[in-house]
MARKOL-32704 format. One record per atom (N, C-alpha, C): x, y, z; atom name; residue in three letters. Coordinates in nm, 4 decimals. Layout:
residues N
<rec <X; Y; Z>; 'CA'; 'ALA'>
...
***
This chain:
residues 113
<rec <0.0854; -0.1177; 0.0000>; 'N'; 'UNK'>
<rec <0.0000; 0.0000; 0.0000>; 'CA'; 'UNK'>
<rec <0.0898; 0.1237; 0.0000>; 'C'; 'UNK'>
<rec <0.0394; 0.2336; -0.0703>; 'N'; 'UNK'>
<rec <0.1042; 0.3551; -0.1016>; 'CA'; 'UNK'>
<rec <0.0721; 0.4400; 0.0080>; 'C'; 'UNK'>
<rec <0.1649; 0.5201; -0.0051>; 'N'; 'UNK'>
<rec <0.1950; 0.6164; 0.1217>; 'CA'; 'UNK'>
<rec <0.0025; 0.7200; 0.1181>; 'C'; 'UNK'>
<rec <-0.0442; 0.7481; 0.0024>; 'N'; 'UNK'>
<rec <-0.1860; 0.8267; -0.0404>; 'CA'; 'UNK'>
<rec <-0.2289; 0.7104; -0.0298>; 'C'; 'UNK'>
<rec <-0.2605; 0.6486; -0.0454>; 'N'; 'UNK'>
<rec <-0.3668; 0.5158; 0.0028>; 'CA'; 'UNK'>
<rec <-0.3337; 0.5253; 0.1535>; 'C'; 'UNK'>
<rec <-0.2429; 0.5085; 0.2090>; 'N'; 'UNK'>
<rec <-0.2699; 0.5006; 0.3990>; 'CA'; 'UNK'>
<rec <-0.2959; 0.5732; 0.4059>; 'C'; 'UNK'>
<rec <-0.3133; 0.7589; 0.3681>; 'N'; 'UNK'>
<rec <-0.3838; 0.8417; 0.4127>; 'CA'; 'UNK'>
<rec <-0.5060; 0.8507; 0.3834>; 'C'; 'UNK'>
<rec <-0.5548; 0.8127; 0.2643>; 'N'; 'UNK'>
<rec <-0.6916; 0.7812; 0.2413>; 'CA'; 'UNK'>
<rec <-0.7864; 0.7021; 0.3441>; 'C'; 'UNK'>
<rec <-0.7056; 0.5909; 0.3881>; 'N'; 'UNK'>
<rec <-0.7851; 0.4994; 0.4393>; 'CA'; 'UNK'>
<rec <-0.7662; 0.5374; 0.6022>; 'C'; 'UNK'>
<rec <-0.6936; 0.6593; 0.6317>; 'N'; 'UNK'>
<rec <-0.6581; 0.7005; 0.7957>; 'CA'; 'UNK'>
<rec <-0.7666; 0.7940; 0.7477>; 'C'; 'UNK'>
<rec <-0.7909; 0.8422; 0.6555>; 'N'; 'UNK'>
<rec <-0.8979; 1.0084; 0.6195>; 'CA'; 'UNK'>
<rec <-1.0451; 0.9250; 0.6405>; 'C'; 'UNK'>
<rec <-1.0085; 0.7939; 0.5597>; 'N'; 'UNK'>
<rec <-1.1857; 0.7899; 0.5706>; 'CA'; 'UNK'>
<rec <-1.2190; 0.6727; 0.7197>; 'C'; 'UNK'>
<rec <-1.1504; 0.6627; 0.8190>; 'N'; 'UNK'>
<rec <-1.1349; 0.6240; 0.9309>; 'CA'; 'UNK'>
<rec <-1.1390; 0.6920; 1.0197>; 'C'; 'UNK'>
<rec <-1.2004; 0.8278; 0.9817>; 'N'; 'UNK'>
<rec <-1.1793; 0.9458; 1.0841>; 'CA'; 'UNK'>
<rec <-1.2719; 1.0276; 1.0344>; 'C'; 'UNK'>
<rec <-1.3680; 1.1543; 1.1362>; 'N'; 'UNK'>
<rec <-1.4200; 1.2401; 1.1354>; 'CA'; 'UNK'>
<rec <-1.3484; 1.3706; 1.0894>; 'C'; 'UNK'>
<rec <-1.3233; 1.4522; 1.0058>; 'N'; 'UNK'>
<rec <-1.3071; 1.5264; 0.9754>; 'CA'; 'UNK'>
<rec <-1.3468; 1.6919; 1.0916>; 'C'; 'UNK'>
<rec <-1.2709; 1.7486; 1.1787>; 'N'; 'UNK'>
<rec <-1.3595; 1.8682; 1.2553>; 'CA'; 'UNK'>
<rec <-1.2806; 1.9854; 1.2197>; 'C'; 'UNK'>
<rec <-1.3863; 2.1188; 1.1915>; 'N'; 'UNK'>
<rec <-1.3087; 2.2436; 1.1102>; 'CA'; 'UNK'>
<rec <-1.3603; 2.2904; 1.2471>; 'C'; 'UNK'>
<rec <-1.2348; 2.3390; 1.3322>; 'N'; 'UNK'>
<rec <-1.2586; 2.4457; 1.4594>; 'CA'; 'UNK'>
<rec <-1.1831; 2.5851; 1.4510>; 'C'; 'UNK'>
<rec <-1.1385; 2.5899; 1.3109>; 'N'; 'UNK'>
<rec <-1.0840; 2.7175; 1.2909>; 'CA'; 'UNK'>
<rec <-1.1856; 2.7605; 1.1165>; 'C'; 'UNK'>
<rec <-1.2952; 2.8108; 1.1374>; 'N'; 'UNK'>
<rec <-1.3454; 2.8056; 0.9972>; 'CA'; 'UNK'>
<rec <-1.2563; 2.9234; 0.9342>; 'C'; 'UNK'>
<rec <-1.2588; 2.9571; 0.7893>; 'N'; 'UNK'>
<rec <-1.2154; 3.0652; 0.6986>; 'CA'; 'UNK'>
<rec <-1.2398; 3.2169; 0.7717>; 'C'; 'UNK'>
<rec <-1.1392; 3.2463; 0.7787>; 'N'; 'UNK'>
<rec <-1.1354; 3.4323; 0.8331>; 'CA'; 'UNK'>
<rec <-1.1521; 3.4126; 1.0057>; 'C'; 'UNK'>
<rec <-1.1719; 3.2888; 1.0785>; 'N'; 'UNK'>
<rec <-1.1131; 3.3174; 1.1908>; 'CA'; 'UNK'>
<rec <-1.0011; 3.3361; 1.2277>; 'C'; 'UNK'>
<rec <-0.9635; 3.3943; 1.3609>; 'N'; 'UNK'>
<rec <-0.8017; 3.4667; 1.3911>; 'CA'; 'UNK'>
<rec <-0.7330; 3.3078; 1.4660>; 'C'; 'UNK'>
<rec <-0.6145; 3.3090; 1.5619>; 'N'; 'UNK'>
<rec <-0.5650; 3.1786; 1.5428>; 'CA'; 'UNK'>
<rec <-0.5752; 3.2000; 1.7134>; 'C'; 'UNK'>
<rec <-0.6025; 3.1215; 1.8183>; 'N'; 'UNK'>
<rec <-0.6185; 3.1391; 1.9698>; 'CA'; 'UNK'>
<rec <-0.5406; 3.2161; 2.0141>; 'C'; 'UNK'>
<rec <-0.3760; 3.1871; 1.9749>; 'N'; 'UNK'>
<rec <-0.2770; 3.2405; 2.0482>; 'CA'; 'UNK'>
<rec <-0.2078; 3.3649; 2.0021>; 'C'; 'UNK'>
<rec <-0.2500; 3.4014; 1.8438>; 'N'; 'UNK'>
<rec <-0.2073; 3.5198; 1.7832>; 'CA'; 'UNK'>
<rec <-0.3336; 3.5826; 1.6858>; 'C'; 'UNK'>
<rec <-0.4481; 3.6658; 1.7229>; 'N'; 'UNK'>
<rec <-0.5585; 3.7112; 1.7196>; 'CA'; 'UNK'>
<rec <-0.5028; 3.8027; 1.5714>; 'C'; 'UNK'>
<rec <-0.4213; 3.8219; 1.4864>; 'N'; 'UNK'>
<rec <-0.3498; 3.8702; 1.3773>; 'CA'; 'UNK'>
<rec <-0.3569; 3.7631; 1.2997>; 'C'; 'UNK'>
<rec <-0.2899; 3.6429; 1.2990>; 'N'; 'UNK'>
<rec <-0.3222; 3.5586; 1.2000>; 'CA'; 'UNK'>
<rec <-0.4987; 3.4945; 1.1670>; 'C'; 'UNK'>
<rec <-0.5136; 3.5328; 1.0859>; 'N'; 'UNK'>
<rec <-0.6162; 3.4822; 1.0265>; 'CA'; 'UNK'>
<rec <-0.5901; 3.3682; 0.9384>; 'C'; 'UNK'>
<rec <-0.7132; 3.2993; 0.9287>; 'N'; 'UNK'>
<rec <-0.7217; 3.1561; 0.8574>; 'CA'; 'UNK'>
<rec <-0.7670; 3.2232; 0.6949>; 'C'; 'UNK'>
<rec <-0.7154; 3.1341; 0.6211>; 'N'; 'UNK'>
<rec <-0.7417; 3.1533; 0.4971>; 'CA'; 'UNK'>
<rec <-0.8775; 3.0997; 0.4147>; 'C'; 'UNK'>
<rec <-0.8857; 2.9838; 0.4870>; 'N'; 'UNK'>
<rec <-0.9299; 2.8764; 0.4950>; 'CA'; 'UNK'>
<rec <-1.0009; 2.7711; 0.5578>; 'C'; 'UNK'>
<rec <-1.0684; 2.6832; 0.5529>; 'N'; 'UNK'>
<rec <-1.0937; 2.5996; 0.6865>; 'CA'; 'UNK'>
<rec <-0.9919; 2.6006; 0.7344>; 'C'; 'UNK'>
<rec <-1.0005; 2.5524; 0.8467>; 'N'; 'UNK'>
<rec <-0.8726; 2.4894; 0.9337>; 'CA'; 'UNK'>
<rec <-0.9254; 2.3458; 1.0330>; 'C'; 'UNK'>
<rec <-0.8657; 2.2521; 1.0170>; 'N'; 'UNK'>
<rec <-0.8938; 2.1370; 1.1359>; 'CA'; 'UNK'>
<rec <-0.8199; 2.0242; 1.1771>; 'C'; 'UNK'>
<rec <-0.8992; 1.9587; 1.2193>; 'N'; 'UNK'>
<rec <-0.8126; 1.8063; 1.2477>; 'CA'; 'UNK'>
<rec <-0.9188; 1.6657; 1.2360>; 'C'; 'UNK'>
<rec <-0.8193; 1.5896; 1.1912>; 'N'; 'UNK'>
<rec <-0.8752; 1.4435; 1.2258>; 'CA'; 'UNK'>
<rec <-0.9000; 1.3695; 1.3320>; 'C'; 'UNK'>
<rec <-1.0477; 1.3135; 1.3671>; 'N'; 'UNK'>
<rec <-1.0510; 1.2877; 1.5167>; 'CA'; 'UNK'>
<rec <-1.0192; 1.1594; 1.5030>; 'C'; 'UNK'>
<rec <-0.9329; 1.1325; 1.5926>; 'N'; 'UNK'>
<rec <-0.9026; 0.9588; 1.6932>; 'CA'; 'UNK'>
<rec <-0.7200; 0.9535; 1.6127>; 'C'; 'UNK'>
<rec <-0.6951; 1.0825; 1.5703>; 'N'; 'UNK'>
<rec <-0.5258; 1.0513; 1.4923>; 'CA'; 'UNK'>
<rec <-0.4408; 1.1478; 1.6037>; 'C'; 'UNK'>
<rec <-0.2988; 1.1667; 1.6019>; 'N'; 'UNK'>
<rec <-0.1925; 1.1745; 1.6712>; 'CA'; 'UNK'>
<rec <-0.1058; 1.2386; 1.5622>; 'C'; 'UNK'>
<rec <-0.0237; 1.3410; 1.5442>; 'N'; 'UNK'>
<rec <0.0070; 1.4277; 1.4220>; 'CA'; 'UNK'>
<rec <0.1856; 1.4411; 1.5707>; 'C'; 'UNK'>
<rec <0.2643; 1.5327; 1.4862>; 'N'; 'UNK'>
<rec <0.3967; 1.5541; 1.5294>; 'CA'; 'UNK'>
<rec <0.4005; 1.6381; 1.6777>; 'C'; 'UNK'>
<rec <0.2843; 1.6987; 1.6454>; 'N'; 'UNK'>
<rec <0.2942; 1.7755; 1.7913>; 'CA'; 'UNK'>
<rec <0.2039; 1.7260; 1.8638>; 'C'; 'UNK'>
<rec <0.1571; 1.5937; 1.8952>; 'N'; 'UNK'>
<rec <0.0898; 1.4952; 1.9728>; 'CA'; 'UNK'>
<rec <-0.0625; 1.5706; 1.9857>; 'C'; 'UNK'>
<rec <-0.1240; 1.6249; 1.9065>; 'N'; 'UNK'>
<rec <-0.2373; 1.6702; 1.8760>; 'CA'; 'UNK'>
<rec <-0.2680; 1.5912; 1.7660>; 'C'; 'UNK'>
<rec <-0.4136; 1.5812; 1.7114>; 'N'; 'UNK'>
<rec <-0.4519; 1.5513; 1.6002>; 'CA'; 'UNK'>
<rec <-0.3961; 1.5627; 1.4746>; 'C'; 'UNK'>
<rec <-0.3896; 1.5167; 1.3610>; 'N'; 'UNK'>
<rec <-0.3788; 1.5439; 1.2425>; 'CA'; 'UNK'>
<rec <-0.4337; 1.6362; 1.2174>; 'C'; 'UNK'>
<rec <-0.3813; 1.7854; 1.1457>; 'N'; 'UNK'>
<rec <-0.4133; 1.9082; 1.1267>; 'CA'; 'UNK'>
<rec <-0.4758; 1.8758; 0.9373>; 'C'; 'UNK'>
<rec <-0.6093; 1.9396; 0.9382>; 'N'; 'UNK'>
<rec <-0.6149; 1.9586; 0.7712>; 'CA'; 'UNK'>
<rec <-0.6650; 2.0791; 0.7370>; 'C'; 'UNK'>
<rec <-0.6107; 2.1301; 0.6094>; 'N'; 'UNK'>
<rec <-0.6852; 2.2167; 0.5404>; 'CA'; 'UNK'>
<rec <-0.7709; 2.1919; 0.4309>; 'C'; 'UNK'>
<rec <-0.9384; 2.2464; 0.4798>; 'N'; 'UNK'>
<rec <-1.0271; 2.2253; 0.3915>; 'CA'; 'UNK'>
<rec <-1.0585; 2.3120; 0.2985>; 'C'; 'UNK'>
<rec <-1.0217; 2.2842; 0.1736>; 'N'; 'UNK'>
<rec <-1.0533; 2.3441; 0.0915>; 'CA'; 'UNK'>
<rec <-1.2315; 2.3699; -0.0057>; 'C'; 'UNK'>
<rec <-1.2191; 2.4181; -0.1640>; 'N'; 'UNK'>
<rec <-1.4050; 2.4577; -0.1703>; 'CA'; 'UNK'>
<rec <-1.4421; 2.3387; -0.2545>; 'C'; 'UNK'>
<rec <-1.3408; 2.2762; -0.3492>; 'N'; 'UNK'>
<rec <-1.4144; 2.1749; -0.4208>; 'CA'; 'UNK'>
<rec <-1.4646; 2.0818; -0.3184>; 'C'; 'UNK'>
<rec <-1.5781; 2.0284; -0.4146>; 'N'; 'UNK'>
<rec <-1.7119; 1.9595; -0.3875>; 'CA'; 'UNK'>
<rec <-1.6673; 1.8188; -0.3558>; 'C'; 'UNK'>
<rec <-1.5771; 1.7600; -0.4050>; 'N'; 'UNK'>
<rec <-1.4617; 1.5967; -0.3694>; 'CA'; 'UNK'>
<rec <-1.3818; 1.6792; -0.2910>; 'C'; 'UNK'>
<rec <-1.3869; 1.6042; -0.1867>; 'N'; 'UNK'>
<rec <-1.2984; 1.6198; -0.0639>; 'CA'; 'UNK'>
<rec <-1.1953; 1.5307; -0.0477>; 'C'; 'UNK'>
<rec <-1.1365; 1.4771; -0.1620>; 'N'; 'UNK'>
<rec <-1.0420; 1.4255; -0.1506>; 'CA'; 'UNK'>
<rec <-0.9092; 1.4349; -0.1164>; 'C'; 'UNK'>
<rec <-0.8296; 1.4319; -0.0785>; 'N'; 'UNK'>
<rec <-0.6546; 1.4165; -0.0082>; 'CA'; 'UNK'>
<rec <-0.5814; 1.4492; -0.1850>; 'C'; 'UNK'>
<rec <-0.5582; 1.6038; -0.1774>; 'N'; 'UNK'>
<rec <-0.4692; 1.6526; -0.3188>; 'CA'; 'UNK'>
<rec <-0.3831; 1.7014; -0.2698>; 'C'; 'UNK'>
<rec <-0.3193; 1.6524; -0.1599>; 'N'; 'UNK'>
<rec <-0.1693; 1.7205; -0.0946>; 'CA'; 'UNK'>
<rec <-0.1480; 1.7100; 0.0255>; 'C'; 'UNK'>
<rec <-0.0233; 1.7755; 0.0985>; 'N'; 'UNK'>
<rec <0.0087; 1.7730; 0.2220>; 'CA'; 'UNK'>
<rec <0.1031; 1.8683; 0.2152>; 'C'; 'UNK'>
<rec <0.1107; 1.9420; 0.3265>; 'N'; 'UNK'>
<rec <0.1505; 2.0417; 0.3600>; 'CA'; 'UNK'>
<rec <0.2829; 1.9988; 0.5283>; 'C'; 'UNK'>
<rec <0.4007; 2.0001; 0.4421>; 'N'; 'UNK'>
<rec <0.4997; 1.9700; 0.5839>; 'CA'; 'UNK'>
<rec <0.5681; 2.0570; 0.6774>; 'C'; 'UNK'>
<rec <0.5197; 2.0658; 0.7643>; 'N'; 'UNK'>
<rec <0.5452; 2.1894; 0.8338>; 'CA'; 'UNK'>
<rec <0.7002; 2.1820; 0.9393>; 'C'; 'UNK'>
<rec <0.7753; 2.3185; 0.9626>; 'N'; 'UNK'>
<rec <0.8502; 2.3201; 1.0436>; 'CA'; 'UNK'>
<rec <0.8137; 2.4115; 1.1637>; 'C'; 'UNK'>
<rec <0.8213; 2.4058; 1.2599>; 'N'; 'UNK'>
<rec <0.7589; 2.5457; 1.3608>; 'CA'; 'UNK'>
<rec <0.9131; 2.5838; 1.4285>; 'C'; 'UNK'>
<rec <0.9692; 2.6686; 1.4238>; 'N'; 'UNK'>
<rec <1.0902; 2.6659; 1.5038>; 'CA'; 'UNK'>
<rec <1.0504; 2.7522; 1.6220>; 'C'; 'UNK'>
<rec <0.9329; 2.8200; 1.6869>; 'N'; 'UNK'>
<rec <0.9141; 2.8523; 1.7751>; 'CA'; 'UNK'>
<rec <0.7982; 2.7340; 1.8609>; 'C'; 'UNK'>
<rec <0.7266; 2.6323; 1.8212>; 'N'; 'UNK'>
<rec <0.6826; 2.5896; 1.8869>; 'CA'; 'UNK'>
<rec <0.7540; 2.4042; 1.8977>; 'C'; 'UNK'>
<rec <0.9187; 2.4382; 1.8159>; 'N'; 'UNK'>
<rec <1.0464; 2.3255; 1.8113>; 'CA'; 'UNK'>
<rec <0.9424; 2.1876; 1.8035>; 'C'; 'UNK'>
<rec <0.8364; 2.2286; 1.6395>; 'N'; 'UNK'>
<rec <0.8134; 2.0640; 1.6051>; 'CA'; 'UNK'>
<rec <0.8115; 2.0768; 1.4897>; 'C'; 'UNK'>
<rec <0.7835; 1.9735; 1.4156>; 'N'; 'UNK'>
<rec <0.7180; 1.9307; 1.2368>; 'CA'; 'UNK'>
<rec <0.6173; 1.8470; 1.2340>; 'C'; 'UNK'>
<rec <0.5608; 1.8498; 1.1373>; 'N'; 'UNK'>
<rec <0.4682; 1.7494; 1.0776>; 'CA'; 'UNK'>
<rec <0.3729; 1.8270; 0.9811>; 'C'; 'UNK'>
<rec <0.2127; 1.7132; 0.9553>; 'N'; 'UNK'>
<rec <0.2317; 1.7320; 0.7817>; 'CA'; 'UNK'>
<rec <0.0904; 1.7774; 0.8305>; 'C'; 'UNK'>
<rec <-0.0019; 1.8682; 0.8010>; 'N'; 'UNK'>
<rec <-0.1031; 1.8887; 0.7221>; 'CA'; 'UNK'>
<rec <-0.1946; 1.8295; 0.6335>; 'C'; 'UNK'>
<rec <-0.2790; 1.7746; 0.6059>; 'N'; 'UNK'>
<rec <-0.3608; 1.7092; 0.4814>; 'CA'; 'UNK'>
<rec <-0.4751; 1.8626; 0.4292>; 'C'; 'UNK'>
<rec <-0.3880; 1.8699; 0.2975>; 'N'; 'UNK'>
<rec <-0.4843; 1.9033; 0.1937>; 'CA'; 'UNK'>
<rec <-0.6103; 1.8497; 0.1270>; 'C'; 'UNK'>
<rec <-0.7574; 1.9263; 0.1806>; 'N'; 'UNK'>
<rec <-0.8928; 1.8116; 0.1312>; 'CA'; 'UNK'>
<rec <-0.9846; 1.9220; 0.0417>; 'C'; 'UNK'>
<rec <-0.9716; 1.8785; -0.0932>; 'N'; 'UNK'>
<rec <-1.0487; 1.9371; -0.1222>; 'CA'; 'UNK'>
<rec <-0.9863; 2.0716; -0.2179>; 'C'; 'UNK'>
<rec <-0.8967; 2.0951; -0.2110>; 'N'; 'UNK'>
<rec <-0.7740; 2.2415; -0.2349>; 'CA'; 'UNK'>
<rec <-0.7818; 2.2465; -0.3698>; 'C'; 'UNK'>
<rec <-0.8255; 2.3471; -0.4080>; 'N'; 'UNK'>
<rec <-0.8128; 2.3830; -0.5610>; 'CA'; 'UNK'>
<rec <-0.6476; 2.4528; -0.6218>; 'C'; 'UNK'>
<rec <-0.6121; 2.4746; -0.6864>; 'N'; 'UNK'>
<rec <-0.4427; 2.5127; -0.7274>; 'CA'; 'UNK'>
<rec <-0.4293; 2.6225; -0.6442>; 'C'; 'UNK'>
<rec <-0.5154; 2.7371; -0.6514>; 'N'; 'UNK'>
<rec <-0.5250; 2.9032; -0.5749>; 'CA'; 'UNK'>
<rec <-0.4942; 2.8263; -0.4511>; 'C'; 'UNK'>
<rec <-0.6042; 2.7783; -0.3818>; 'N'; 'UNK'>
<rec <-0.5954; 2.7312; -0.2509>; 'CA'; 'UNK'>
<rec <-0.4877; 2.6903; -0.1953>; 'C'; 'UNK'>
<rec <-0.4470; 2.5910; -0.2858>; 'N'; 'UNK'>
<rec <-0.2864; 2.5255; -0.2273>; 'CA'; 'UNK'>
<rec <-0.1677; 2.6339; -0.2121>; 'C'; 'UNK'>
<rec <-0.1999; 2.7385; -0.3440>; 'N'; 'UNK'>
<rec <-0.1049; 2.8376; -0.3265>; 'CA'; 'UNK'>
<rec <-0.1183; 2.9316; -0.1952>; 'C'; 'UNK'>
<rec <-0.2274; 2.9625; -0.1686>; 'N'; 'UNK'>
<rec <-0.2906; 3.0266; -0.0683>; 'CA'; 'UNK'>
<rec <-0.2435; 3.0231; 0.1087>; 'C'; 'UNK'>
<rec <-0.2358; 2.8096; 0.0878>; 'N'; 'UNK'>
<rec <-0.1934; 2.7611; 0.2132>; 'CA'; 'UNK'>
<rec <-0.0521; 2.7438; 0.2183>; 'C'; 'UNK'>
<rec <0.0070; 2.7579; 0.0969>; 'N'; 'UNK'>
<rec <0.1632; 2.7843; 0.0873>; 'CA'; 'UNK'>
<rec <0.2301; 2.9390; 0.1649>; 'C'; 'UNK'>
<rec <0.1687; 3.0476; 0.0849>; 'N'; 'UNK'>
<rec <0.1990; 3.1400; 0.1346>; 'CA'; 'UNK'>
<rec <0.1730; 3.1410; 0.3115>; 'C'; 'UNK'>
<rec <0.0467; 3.1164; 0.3531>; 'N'; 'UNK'>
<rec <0.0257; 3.0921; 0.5084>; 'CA'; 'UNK'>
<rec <0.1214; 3.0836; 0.5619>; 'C'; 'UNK'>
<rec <0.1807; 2.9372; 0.5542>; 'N'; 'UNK'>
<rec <0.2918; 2.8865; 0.6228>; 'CA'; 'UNK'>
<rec <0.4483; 2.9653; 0.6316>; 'C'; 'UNK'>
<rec <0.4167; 3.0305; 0.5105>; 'N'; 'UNK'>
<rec <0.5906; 3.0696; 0.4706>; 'CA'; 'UNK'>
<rec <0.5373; 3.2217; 0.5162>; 'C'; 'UNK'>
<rec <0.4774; 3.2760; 0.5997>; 'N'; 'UNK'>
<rec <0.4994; 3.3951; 0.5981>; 'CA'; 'UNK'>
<rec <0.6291; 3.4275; 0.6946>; 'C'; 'UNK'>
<rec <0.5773; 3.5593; 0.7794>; 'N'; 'UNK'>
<rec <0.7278; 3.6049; 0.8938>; 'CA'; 'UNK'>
<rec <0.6644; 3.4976; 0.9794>; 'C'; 'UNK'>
<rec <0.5671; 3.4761; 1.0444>; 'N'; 'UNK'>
<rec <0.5846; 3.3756; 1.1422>; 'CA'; 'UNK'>
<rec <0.6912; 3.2634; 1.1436>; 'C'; 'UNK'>
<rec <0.7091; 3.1938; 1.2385>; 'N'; 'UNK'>
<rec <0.8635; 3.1709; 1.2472>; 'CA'; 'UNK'>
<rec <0.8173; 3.0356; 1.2013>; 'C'; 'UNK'>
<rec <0.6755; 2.9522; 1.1092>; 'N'; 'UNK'>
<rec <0.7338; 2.8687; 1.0417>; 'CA'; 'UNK'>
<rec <0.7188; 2.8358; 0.8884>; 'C'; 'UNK'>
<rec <0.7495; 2.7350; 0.8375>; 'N'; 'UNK'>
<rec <0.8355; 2.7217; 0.7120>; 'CA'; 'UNK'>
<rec <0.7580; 2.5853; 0.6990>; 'C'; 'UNK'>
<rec <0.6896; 2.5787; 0.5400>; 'N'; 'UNK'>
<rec <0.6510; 2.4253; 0.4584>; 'CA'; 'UNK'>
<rec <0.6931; 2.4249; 0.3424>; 'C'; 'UNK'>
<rec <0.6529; 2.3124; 0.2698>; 'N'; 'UNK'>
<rec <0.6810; 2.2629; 0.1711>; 'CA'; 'UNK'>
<rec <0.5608; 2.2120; 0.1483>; 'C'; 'UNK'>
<rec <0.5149; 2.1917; 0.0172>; 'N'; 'UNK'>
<rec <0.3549; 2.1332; -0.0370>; 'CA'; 'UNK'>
<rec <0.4383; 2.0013; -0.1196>; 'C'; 'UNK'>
<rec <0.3113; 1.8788; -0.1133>; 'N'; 'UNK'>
<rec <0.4149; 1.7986; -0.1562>; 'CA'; 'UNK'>
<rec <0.2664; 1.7792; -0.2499>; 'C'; 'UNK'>
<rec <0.2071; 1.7513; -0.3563>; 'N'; 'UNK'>
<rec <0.0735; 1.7459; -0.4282>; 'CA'; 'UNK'>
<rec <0.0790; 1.6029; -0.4924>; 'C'; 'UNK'>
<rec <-0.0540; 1.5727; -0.4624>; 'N'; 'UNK'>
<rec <-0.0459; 1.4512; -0.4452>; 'CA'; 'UNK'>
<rec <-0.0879; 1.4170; -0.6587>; 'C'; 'UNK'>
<rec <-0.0069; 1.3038; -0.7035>; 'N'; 'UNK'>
<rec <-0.0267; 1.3449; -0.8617>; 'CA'; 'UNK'>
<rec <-0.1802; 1.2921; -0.9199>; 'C'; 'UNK'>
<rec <-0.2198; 1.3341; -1.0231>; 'N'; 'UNK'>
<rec <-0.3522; 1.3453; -1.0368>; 'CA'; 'UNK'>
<rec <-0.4091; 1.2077; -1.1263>; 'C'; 'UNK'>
***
């Protein structure tokens, strides 16, 4: 089994919850705003021992078209993001997010079509 097939089958093994919807600010820095949905996968375990983080995007298939790998050097973790749903803008959208001045840094890895 392929690395997008185990996430598929961890995605559809799990509830999907958006607790940061589009244009909310972020708990701990009321300046960053979401672009986007924002959420996590319930019953998963991600790098910073929280849930699997995803960004929901507008197409209508909510399917897994990427991942987003994150570095935080102020909160000293990594891990990946799932892209659901992300149209090209979008992905670009959640690219810029990550790479702004905040102190962290991704890479989009797109999953091929």
């Amino acid at each position: 089994m392929d690395f997008w097939t185990r996430l598929d089958n961890l995605i559809a093994a799990s509830e999907v919850v958006i607790d940061r919807p589009k244009g909310s600010s972020h708990p701990r820095y009321p300046d960053f705003l979401y672009p986007l949905n924002y959420g996590y996968l319930t019953g998963t375990a991600g790098g910073d021992n929280s849930e699997i983080d995803v960004w929901q995007g507008s197409m209508v298939d909510q399917r897994l078209v990427g991942v987003a790998c994150t570095v935080d050097t102020l909160k000293a973790d990594a891990e990946i993001k799932l892209l659901l749903g992300c149209t090209d803008d979008e992905i670009g959208i959640i690219d810029r997010f990550h790479n702004s001045d905040y102190p962290m840094s991704a890479i989009i890895i797109r999953r091929a079509a």
